[in-house]
N, C-alpha and C positions, 0 to 999 in steps of 0.2 A: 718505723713500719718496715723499711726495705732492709734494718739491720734481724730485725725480727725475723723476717718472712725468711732470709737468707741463712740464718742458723738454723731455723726448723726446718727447710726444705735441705740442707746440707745432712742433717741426721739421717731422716726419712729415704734421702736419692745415697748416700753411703750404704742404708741396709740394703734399700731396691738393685743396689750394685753390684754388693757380694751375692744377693740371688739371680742375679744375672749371669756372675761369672761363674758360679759354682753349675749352675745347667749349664753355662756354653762348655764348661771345662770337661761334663761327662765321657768318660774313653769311647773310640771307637772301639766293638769288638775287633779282638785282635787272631781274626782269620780271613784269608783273600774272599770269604763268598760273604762278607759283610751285605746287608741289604739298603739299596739306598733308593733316595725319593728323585725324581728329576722330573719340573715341569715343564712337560713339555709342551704344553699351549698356558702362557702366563696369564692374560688378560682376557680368557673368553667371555664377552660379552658387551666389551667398550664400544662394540659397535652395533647401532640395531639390530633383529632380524638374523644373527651370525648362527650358524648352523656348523654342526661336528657329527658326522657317521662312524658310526662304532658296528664293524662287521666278525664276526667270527669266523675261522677258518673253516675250510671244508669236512664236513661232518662233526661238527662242532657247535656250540651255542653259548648264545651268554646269559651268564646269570647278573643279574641288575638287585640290587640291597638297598635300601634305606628304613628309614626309622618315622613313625609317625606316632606321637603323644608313648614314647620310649617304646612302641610293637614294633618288632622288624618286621619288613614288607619284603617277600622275595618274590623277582618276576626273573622266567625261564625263558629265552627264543631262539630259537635257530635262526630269525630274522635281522637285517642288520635294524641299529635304533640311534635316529638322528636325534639329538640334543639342539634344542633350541631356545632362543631367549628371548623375547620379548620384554616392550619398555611397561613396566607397570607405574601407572597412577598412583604415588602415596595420598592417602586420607586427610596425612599434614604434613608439608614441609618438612625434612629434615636435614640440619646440620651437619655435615661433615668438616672438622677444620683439625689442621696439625702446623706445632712451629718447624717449620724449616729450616733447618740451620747452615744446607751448603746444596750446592748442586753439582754433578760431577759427572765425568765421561767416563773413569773407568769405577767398580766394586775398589782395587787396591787405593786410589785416594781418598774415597771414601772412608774405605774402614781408618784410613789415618788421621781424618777428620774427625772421627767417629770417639778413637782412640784420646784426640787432644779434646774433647767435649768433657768425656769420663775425669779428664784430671783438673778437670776443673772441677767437678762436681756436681755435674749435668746427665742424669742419664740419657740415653740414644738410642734408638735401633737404623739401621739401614734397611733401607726402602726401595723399588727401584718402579715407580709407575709408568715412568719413559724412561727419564735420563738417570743414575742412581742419585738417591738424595741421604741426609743425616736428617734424622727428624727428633724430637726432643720426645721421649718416649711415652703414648700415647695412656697409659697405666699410670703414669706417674702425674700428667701434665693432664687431668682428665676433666675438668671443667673450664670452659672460657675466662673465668676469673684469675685462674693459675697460668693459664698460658698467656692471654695479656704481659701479668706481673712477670712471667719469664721474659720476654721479648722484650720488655722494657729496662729489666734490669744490664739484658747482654748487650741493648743499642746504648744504652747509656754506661757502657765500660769503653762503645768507640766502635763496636762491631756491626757495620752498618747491613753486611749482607742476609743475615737471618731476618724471616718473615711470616707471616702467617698467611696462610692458604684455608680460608672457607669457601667451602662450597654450600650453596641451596640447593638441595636434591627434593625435587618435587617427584620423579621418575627413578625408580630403579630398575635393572636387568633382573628377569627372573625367570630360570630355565624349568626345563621341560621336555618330555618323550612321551611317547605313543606306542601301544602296544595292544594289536589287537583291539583295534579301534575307540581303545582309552586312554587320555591322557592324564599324567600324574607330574607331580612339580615337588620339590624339595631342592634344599641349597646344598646337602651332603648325599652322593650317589659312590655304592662301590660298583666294580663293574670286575666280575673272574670267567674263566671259562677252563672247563675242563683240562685242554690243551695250555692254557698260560701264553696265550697267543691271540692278539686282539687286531684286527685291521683300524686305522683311525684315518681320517678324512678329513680333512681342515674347507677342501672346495668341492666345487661340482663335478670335477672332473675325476673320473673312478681310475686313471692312472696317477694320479694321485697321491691315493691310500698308502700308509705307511705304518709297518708290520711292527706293534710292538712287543717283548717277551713280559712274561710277569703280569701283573694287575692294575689297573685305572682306577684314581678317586677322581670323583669331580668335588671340590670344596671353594667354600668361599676365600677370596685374598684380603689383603689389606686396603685395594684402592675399589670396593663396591661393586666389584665384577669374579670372575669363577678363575680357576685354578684348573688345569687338565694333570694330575699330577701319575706319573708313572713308578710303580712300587719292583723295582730290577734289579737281583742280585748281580755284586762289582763285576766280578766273570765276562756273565753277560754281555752284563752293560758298554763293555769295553768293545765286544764285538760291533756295537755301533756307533763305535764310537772311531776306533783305528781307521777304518776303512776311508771314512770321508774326513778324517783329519792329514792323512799322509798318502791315501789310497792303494789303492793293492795290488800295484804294480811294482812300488817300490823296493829296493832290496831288504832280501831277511835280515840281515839285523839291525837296518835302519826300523822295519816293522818291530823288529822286537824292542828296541831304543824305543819308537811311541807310545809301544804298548807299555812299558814299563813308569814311562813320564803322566802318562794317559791315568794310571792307577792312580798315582803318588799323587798326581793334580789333583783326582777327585777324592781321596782321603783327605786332601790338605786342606779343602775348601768345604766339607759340608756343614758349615755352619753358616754361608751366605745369605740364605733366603729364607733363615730362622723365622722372620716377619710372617711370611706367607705359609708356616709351616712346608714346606720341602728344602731342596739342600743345594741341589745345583738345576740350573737352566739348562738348555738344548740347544745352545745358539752358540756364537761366537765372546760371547761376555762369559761364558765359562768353558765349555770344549763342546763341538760338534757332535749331538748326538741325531741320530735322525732314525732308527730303530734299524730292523736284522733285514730291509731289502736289500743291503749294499753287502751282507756279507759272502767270505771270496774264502778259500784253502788256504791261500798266503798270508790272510793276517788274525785268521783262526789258528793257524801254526805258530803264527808269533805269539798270539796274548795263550795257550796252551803252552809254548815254551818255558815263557818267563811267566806263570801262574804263579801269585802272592807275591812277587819281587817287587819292591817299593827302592827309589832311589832317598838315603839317607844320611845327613852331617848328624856328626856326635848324638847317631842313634836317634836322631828323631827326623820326622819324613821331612822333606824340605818343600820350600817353595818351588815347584818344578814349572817354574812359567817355559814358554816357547812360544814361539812365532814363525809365520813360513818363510820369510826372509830375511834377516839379516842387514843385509847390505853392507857383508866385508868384515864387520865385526859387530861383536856383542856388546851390551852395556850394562851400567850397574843398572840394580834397581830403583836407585836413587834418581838416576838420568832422565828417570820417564816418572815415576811417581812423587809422592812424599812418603815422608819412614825412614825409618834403619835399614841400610845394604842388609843384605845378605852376605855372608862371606864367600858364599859356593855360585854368589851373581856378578860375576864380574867380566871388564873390558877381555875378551879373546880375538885376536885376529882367524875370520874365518876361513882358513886355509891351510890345508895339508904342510904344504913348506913357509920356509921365512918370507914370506911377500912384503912383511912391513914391520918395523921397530918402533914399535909403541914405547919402549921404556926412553929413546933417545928422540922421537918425533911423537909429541902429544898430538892427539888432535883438537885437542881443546886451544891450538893455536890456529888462527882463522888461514894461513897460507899453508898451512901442514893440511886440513881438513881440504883444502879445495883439489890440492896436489891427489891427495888418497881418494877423493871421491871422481876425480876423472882417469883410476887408474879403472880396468877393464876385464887383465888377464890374471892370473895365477891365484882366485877365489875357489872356494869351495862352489859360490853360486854365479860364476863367470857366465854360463852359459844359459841362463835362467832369464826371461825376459824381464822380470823386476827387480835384478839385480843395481842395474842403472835406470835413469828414467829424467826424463826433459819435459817438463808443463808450461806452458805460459799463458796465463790469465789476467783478464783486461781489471784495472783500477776498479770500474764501473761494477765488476763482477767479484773482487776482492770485500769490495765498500758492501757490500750486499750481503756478502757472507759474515763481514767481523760483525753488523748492524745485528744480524739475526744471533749469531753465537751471545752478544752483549746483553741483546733481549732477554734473551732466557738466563743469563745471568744475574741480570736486574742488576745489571752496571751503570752510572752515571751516566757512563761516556759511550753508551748506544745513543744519545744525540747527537753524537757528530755528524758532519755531513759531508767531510772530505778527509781523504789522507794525504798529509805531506810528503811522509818518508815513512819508512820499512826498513831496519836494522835488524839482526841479530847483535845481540850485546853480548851473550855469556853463553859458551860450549862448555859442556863438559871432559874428559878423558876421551870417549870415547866417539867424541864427534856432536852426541846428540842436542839439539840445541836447548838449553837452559832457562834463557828469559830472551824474548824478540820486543822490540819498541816499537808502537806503533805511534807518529808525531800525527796527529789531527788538528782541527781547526779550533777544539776545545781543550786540547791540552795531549801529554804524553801519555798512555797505558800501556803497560807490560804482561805479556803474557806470556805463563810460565811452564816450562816441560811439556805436558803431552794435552795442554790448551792447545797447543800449537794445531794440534791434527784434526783438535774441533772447530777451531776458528776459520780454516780454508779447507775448500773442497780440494786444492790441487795437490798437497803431499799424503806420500802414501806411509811415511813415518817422521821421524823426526830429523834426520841424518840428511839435513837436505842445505843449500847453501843457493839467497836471492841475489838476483842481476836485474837492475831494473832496463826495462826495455822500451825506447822513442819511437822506432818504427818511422824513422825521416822525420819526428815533428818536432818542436822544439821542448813541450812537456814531456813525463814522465805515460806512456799509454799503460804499464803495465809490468809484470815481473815475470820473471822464469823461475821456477824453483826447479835445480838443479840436485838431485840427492840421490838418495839408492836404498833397497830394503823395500817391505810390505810390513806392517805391522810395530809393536813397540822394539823389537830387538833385542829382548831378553832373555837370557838362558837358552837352548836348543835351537839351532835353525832346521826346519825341517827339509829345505832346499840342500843344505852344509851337509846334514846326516845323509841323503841318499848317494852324495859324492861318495864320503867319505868309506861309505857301505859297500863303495863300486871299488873304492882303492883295495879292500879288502880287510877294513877293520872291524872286529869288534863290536856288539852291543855294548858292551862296558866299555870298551877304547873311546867310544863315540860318547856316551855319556859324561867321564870321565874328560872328554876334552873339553863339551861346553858348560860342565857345572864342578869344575877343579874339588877334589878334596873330599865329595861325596864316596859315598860304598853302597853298592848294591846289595839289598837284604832281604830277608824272607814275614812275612810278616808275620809276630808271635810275640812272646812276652816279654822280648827281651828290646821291642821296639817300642817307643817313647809315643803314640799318636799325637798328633798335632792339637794344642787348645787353645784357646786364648792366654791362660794363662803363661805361657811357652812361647805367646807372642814376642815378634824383638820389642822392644821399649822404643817411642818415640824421641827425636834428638830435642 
C-alpha cells in the first residue's frame, strides 16, 4: 500500500511541479515601471471587530467595485469608507487543516526548506500566518485521507518535526462597509480613485492615516482572514520605500546605492507571497514600505537618478539583501541561512582602510572573534550606537525565552527545566555564530545560524560572543552577550554606505564594495529576471 500510494503520488506531485515552476518561472516585464502588488495590511481580520478607513484626497472620491452572482456593483463617495469585520456564525463547523513541514524565522530558510521538499518529491508552497511556514501543498494534499498518509509516510522516514495543524472553525471574519446608510459585504473589494491616491487607516487615530499611490484590493488569504493588497507601479513604490529604509537625510549616493538595492530587492523577491496572491510585504521581512507621507527631494532625486538600474552578476539581478548594520563586517549567506552562497555575498571588512586581515586572522577562531569584536575605531559604523553593544540577561529570563522559542518549534526538549551551560561551538568566517549548545537537565540541543536571534531576546544579530556572569554568588546568575551589528549582516550596510558616501565615493563604488563582482544595469532584454528556475541549487 505505501509502495503504491508512493509511486502514484510521485507521478501526479512531478507533473503538479513542473506546473508550478513553469508559473513561478513567468518573466518579469522587462521595463523599470513593472507593476507590483505589495500587502500592506497581511491578516485583516484575525482579530474581532478590526476596523480599516479608506479616505480619498481632497477633492477627490473613491470608487468601490465588486461582483455579485458575476454583475459588477459600482459605488461612488467622496466619503471616507471604514471596512470592517465581524465574527460570523457558520451553519456547520468547518475544517480547516494543512501538513506543516517546518517553521522558520526568516522567507530565505524557508524557501530552502521549501527547495529540499520539491527534491524529494513533495510539493510545497510557503505560507507565512505569523512565523513563515513550508506547508505540503494544499491542491495536491486535498483531503484528510492524503494528508494523514503524507505525515505518515515523512515521520516514518525519521522526520519527526512535520505536523498537522486542524483547525474547527465554527466563526469566520466577514467584512463589510456602509455607504449612505447601506451596508454591503463581499470577500473581493476593488477600491480606485481618480487621483490613484488613497489615504488608509489601520487605528483610530486620524494622524495616522497613510497615503497610498496606485489601487487597493481587499481579497481573501490563505490563513481565513483578508488581504489589504496595494496595486504600485516599481517607480513609485520605491518612493516609499527609500525614505524609511535609509531616510532622507542621508548622502546622495548612499540614497542612490538604496535606491538601486531597493529595486533589485523587489524584482528578485516577487514571488514570496504567491500563497496569498500578492508579491511582497510592507514590513521588515521584505523591505519598509509605508506609502508617499515620508517622501523628501533627496530620495525622489536618487530613485529619479538611478530609474531602471538594477544591481546584476552574470546578467541576472542578484540577491541584494542588506541590513542597517553590520557590525564591522559582512557575511556569507550561508552564515545566517540555509542554501547556496551567493558569490556576490560574501565576508567584507566594513571599512574604508585595512582595519583587519581577514585572510591571515579568521574570525571563525574564537580568540581572533573576541579580539575584532572589542575593536571600536576605524569602521565604517564606529560611531553608530549599534555598532558595539553589551546585554546581560538573567538564566531565569534566558530559560523563558529558549522554553517559548522550543514551543513553537514542537521540540522535545521545550521540557526542560534548567540550563547548565551555554557554549558557542561553531563560527563561521566571518564571525557569525553557527551552531550554540545549549546543556539542559534533559539533554544537549543545538541551535543553528539565525535560531540564534529567535531563541534570545538579547542579541541584536548573530556576531555576538557569551561570558557567563556570578554577580558575587557562587552559580552561574546569567550571561552577557557581547557582539556588534543590528540585523543578519548581509550584503549592504546601510550605517557602512552613509560613511562611505561621506568619504566621497560613488553609488557604484559603494555597491561595488559590499556585493564584489556585481555591474550595474539598466533594465531591458538583455537582463536575465530572477526565476526559480535560475535559483542556486541546494548543497
Amino acid at each position: 500500500m505505501k509502495i503504491f500510494f508512493w509511486r502514484s503520488a510521485y507521478k501526479i506531485l512531478t507533473t503538479f511541479c513542473l506546473l508550478g515552476l513553469t508559473a513561478a518561472s513567468s518573466p518579469v516585464k522587462n521595463n523599470q515601471d513593472v507593476e507590483l502588488k505589495i500587502g500592506i495590511v497581511q491578516r485583516f481580520g484575525a482579530t474581532p471587530t478590526a476596523k480599516l478607513q479608506l479616505t480619498p484626497t481632497k477633492g477627490d472620491r473613491l470608487k468601490l467595485k465588486w461582483k455579485v452572482d458575476n454583475q459588477q456593483q459600482t459605488l461612488i463617495t467622496a466619503n471616507p469608507v471604514q471596512l470592517e469585520t465581524v465574527m460570523e456564525t457558520l451553519p456547520q463547523a468547518k475544517v480547516q487543516e494543512v501538513v506543516v513541514l517546518g517553521d522558520f524565522r526568516t522567507f530565505e530558510t524557508a524557501e530552502d526548506s521549501a527547495r529540499n521538499w520539491r527534491s524529494q518529491g513533495i510539493e510545497v508552497e510557503i505560507a507565512q500566518p505569523e512565523r513563515w511556514q513550508v506547508w505540503a501543498k494544499r491542491e495536491v494534499y486535498s483531503t484528510p485521507l492524503v494528508r494523514r498518509l503524507l505525515l505518515q509516510g515523512i515521520q516514518a522516514s525519521g522526520q519527526k518535526l512535520p505536523y498537522l495543524d486542524t483547525q474547527i472553525l465554527k466563526q469566520v471574519p466577514r467584512v463589510s462597509w456602509e455607504i449612505n446608510g447601506k451596508r454591503y459585504s463581499n470577500n473581493y473589494l476593488e477600491i480606485t480613485t481618480n487621483k490613484n491616491l488613497i489615504r488608509v487607516n489601520k487605528t483610530e487615530k486620524s494622524t495616522n492615516a497613510r497615503l497610498y499611490p496606485g489601487t487597493l484590493n481587499l481579497q481573501p488569504n490563505a490563513y481565513g482572514t483578508y488581504s489589504l493588497v496595494n496595486k504600485v507601479p516599481l517607480e513609485t513604490y520605491l518612493r516609499g520605500v527609500v525614505p524609511y529604509e535609509i531616510g532622507t537625510s542621508a548622502p546622495p549616493t548612499s540614497l542612490e546605492a538604496q535606491a538601486i538595492i531597493a529595486r533589485t530587492y523587489a524584482l528578485r523577491n516577487i514571488g514570496r507571497f504567491a500563497i496569498d496572491n500578492y508579491q511582497l510585504c510592507a514590513d521588515t521581512h521584505c523591505q519598509v514600505y509605508d506609502g508617499l507621507n515620508g517622501v523628501a527631494q533627496t530620495t525622489d532625486q536618487a530613485i529619479a537618478a538611478t530609474t531602471g538600474m538594477v544591481l546584476t552578476y552574470n546578467n541576472e539581478i542578484v540577491d541584494a539583501l542588506y541590513s542597517s548594520t553590520t557590525g564591522g563586517i559582512t557575511a556569507f549567506f550561508s552564515d545566517v541561512w540555509n542554501g547556496e552562497d551567493r558569490p556576490y555575498l560574501r565576508p567584507v571588512v566594513d571599512a574604508a582602510t585595512n582595519t583587519w586581515n581577514l585572510s591571515q586572522n579568521s574570525l571563525a577562531d574564537e580568540n581572533n572573534f573576541r579580539q575584532f569584536i572589542n575593536l571600536q575605531q576605524g569602521f565604517n559604523e564606529s560611531k553608530w550606537d549599534v555598532f558595539r553593544w553589551h546585554k546581560q540577561t538573567s538564566l531565569e529570563d534566558i530559560t523563558k525565552d529558549l522554553q517559548k522559542f522550543l514551543q513553537v518549534r514542537k521540540s522535545p526538549y521545550a521540557k526542560f527545566k534548567t540550563i547548565k551551560a551555554i557554549a558557542v561551538t561553531k563560527r563561521s568566517e566571518s564571525g557569525r555564530i553557527l551552531e550554540l549548545a545549549v546543556k539542559t537537565d534533559i539533554g544537549v540541543f543545538t541551535l543553528h545560524k539565525d535560531e540564534v536571534r529567535s531563541a534570545f531576546a538579547a542579541p541584536r544579530s548573530t556576531l555576538f560572543y557569551l561570558q557567563p556572569l556570578n554577580k558575587g554568588k557562587p552559580d552561574v546568575w546569567g550571561y552577557a552577550f557581547i557582539g556588534g551589528g543590528l540585523g543578519h549582516g548581509v550584503g549592504l550596510s546601510q550605517t557602512g554606505a552613509q560613511n562611505l558616501a561621506k568619504l566621497g565615493w560613488s553609488s557604484a563604488k559603494i555597491l561595488q564594495f559590499y556585493y564584489p563582482g556585481t555591474e550595474i544595469k539598466i533594465l531591458g532584454d538583455d537582463i536575465k529576471p530572477f526565476s526559480t528556475s535560475s535559483a542556486p541549487k541546494t548543497r
